[in-house]
N, CA, C and O atoms as a MOPAC input file, in Angstrom:
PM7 MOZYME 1SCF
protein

 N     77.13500 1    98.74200 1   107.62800 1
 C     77.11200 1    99.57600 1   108.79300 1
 C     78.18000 1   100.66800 1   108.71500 1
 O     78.03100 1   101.85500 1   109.00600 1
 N     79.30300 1   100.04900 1   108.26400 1
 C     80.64700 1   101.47700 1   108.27000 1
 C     79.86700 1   102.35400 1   107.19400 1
 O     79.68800 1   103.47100 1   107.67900 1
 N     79.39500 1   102.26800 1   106.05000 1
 C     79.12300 1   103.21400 1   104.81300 1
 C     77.52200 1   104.50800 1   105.59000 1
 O     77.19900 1   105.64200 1   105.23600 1
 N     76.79600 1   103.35600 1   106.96300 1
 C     76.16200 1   104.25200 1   107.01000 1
 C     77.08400 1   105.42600 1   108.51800 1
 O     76.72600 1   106.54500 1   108.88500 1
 N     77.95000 1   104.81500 1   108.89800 1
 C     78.52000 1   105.85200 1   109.82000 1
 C     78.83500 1   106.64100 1   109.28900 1
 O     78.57200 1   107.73300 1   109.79200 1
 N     79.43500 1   106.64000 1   108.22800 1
 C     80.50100 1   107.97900 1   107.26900 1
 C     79.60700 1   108.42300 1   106.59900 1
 O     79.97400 1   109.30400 1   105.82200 1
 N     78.03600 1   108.04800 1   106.56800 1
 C     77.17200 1   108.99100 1   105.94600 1
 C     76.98900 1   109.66200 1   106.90300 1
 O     76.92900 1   110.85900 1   106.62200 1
 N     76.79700 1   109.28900 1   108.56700 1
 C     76.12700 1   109.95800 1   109.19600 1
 C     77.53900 1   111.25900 1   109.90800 1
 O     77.13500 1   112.33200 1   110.35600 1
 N     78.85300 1   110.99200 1   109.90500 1
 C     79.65900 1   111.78100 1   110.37900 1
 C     79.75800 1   112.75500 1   109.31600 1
 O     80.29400 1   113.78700 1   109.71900 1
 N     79.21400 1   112.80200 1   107.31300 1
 C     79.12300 1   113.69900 1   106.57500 1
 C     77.85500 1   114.78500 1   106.73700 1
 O     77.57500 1   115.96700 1   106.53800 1
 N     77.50800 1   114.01000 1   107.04900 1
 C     75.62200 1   114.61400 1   107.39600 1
 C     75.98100 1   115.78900 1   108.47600 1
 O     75.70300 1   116.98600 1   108.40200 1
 N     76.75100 1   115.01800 1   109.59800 1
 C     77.20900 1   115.95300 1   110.75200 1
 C     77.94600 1   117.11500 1   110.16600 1
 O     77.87500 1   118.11900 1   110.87400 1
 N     78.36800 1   117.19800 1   109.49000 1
 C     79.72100 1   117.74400 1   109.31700 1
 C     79.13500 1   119.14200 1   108.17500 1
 O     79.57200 1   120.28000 1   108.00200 1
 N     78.09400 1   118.46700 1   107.63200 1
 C     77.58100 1   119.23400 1   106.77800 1
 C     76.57400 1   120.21200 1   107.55000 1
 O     76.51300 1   121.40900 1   107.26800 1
 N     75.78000 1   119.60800 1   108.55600 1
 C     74.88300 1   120.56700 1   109.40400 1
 C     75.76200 1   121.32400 1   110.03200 1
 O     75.44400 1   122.51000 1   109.95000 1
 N     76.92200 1   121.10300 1   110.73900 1
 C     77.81800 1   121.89500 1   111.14800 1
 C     78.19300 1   123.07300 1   110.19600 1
 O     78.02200 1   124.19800 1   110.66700 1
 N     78.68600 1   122.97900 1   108.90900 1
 C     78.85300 1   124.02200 1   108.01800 1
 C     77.49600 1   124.99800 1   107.71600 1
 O     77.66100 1   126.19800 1   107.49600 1
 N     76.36800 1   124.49200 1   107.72100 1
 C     75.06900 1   125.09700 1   107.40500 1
 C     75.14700 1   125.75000 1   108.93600 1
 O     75.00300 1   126.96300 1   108.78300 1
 N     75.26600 1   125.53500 1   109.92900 1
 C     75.07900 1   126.03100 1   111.16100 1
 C     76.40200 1   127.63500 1   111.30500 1
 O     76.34400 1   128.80200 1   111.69200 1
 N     77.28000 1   126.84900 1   110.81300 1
 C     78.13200 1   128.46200 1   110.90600 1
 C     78.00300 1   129.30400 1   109.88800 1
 O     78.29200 1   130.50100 1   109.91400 1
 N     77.54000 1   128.65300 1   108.91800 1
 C     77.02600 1   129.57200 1   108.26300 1
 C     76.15400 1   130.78600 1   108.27300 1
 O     76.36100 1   131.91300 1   107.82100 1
 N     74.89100 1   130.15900 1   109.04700 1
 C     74.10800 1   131.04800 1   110.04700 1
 C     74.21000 1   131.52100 1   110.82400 1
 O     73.23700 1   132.24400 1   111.03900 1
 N     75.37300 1   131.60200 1   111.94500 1
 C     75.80100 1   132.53800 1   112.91300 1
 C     76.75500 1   133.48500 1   112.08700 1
 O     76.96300 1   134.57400 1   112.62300 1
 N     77.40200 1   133.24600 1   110.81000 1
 C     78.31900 1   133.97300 1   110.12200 1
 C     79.51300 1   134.04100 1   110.57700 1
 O     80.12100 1   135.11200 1   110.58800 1
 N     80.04300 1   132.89600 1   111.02800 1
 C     81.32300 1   132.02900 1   111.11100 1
 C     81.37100 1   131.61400 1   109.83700 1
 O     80.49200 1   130.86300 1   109.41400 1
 N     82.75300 1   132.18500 1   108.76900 1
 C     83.14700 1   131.34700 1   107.46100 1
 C     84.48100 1   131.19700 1   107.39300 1
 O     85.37800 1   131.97900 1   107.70700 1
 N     84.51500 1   130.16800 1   106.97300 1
 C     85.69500 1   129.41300 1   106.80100 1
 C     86.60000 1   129.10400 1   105.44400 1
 O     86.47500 1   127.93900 1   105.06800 1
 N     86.90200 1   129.38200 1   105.16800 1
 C     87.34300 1   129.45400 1   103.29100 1
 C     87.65500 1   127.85300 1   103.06300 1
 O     87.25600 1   127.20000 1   102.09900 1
 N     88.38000 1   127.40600 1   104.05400 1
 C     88.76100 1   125.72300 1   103.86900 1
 C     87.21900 1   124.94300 1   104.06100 1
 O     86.94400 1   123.87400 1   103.51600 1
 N     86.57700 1   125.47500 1   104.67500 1
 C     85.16800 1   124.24300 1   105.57200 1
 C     84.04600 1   124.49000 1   104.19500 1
 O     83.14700 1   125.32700 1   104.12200 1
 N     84.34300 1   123.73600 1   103.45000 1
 C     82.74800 1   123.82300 1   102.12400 1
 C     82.69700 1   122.05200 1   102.43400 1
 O     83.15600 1   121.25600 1   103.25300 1
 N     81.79500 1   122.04700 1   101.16100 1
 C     81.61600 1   120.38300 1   101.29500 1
 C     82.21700 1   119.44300 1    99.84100 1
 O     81.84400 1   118.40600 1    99.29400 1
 N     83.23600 1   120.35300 1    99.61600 1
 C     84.49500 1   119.48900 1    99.08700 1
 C     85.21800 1   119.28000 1   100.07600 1
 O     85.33000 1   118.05700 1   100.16700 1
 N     85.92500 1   119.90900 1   101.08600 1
 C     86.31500 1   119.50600 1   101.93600 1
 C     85.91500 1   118.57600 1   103.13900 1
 O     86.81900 1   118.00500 1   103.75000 1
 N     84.50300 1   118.38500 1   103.53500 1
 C     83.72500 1   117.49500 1   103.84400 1
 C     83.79900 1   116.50700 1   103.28800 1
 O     84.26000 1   115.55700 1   103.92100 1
 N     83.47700 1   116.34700 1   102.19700 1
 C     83.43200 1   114.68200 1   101.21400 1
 C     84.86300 1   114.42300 1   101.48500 1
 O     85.12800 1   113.37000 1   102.06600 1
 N     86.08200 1   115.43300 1   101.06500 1
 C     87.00100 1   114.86500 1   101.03600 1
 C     87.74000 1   113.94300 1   102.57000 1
 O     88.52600 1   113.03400 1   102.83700 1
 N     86.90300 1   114.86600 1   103.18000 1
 C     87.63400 1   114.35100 1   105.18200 1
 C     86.99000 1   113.11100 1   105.41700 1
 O     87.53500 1   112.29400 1   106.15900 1
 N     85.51700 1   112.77700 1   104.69200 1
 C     84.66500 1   111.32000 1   105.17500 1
 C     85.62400 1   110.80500 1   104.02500 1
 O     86.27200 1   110.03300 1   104.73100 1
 N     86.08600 1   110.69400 1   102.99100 1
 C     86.70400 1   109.78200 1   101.90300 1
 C     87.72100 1   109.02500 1   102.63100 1
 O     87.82800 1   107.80200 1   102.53500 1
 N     88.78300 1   110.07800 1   103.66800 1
 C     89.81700 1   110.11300 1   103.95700 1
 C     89.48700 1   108.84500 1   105.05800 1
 O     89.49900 1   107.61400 1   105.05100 1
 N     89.33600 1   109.40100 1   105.53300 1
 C     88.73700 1   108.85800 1   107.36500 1
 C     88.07700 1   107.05400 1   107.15500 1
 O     88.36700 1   105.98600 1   107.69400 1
 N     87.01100 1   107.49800 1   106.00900 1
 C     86.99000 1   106.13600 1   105.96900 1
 C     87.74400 1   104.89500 1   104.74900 1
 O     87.40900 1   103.73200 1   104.52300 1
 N     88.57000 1   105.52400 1   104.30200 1
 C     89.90100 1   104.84700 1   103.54200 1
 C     90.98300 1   104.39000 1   104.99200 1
 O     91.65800 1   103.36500 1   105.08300 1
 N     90.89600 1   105.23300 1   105.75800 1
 C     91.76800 1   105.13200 1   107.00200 1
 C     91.34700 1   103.80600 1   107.72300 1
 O     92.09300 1   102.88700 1   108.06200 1
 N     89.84100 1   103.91600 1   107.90000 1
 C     89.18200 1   102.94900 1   108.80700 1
 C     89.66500 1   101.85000 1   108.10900 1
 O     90.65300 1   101.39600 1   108.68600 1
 N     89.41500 1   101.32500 1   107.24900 1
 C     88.95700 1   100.27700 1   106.04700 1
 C     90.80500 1    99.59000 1   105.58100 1
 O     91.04200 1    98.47600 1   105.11300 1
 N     91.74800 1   100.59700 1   105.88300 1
 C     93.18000 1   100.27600 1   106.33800 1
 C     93.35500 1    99.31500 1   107.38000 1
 O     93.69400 1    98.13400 1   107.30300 1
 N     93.00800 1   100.16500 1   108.56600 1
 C     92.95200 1    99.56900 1   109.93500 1
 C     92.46400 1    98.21000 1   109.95100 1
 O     93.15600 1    97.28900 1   110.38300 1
 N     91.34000 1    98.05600 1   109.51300 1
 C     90.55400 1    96.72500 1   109.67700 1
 C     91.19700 1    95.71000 1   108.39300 1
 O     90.84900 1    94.53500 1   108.28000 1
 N     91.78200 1    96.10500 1   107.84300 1
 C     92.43200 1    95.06400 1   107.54600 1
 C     94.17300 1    94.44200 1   107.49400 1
 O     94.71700 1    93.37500 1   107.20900 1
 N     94.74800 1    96.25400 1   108.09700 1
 C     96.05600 1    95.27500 1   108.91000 1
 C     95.93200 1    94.31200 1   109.98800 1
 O     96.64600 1    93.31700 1   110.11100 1
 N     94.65700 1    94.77800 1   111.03400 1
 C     94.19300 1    94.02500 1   111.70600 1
 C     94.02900 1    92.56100 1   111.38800 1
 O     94.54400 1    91.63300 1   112.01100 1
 N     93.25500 1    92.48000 1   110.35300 1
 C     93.07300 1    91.28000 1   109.80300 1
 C     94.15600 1    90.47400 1   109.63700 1
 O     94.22100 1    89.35300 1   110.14000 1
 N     95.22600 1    91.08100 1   108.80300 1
 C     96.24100 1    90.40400 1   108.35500 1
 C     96.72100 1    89.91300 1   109.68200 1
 O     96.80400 1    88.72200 1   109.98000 1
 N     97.16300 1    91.35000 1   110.79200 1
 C     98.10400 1    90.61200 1   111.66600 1
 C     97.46600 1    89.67600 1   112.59000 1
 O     98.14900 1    88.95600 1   113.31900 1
 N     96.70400 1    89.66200 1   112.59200 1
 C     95.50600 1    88.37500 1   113.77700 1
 C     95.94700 1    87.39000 1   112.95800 1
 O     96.87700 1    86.76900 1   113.47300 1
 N     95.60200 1    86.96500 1   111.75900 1
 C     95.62600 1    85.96700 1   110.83900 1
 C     97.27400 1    85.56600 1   110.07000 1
 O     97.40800 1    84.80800 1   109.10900 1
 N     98.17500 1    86.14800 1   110.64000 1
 C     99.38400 1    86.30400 1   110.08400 1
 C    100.20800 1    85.24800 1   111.38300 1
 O    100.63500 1    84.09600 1   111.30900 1
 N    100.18300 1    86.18800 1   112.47000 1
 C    100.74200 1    86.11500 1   114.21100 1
 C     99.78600 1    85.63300 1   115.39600 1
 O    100.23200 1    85.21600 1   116.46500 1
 N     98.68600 1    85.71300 1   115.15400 1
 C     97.83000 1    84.90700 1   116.28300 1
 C     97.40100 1    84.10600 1   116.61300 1
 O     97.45800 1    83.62600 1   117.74500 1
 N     96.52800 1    83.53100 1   115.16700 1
 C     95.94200 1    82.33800 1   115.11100 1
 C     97.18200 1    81.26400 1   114.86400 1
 O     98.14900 1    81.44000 1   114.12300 1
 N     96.81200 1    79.79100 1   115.90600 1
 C     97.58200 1    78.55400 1   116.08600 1
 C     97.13200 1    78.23800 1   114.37700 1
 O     98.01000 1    77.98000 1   113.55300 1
 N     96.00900 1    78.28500 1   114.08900 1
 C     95.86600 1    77.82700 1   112.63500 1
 C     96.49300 1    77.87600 1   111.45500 1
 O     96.59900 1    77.00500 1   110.59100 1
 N     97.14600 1    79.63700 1   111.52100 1
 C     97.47200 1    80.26900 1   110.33800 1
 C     98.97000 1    79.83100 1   111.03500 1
 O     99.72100 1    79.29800 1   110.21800 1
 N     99.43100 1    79.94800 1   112.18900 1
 C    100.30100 1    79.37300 1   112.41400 1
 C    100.91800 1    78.31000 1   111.90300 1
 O    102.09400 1    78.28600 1   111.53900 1
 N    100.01900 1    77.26800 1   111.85700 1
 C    100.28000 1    75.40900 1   111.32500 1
 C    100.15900 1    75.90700 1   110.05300 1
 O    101.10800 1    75.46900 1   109.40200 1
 N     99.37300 1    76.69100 1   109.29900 1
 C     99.83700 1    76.80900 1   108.11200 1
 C    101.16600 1    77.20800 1   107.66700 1
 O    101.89000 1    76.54200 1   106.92700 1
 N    101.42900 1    78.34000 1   108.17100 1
 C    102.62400 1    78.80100 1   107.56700 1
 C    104.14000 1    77.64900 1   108.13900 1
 O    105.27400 1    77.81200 1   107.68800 1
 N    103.89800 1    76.91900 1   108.83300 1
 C    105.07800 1    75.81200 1   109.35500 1
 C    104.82300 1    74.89200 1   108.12600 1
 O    105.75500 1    74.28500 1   107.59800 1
 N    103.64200 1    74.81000 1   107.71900 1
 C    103.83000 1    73.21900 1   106.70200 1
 C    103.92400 1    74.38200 1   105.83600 1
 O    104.65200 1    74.92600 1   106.66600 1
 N    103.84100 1    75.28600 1   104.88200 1
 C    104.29900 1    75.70800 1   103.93100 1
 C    105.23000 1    75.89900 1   103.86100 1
 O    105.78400 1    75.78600 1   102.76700 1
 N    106.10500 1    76.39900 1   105.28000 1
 C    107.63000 1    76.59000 1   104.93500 1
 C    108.21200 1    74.93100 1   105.07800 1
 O    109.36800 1    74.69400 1   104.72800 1
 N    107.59100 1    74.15100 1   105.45300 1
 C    107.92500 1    72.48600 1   105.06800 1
 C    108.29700 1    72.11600 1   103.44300 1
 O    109.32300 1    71.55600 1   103.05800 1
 N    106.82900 1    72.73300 1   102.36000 1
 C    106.98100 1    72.33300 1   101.50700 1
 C    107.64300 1    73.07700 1   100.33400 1
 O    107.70500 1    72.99100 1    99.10700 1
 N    108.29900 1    74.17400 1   101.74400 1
 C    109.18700 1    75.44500 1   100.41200 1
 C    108.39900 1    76.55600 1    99.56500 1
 O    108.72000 1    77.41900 1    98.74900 1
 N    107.34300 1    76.16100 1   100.09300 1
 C    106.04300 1    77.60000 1    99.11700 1
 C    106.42900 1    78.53600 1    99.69100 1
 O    106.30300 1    79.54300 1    98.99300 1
 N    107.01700 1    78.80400 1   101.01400 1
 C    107.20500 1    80.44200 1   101.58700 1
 C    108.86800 1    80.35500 1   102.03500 1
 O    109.34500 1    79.25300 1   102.30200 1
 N    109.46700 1    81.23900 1   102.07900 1
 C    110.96600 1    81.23500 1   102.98800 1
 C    110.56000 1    81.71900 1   104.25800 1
 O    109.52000 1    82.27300 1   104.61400 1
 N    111.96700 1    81.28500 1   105.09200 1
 C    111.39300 1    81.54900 1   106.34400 1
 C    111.80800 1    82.45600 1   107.04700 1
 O    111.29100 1    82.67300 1   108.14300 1

């Protein structure tokens, strides 16, 4: 599902450039290297997010990962 959003916000992004193009709005920065490069970005960004997320839910939230990390620092595998 994320790979088809960042197709569809490139798609956007690209009709947008074809569109000023045709009113003859140009932009020297707005081609579609710069397009690919802003969906690359954006969704390297996303794909960050969702997994500090991950970590910190699974790090600080869960009672589970919790009891884990107490018996590991029990058996000395982690410092504390």
């Amino acid at each position: 599902m994320k790979k088809d959003t960042f197709t569809l916000l490139g798609g956007f992004l690209t009709a947008l450039l074809f569109f000023f193009g045709t009113i003859g709005i140009k932009f020297d920065w707005f081609n579609e290297a710069s397009i690919n490069a802003f969906v690359l970005v954006v969704s390297a960004f996303v794909a960050l997010v969702v997994n500090v997320y991950a970590v910190w839910k699974n790090t600080y939230t869960s009672k589970k990962a919790q009891l884990r990390k107490k018996a590991l620092q029990k058996q000395g595998l982690i410092k504390k």
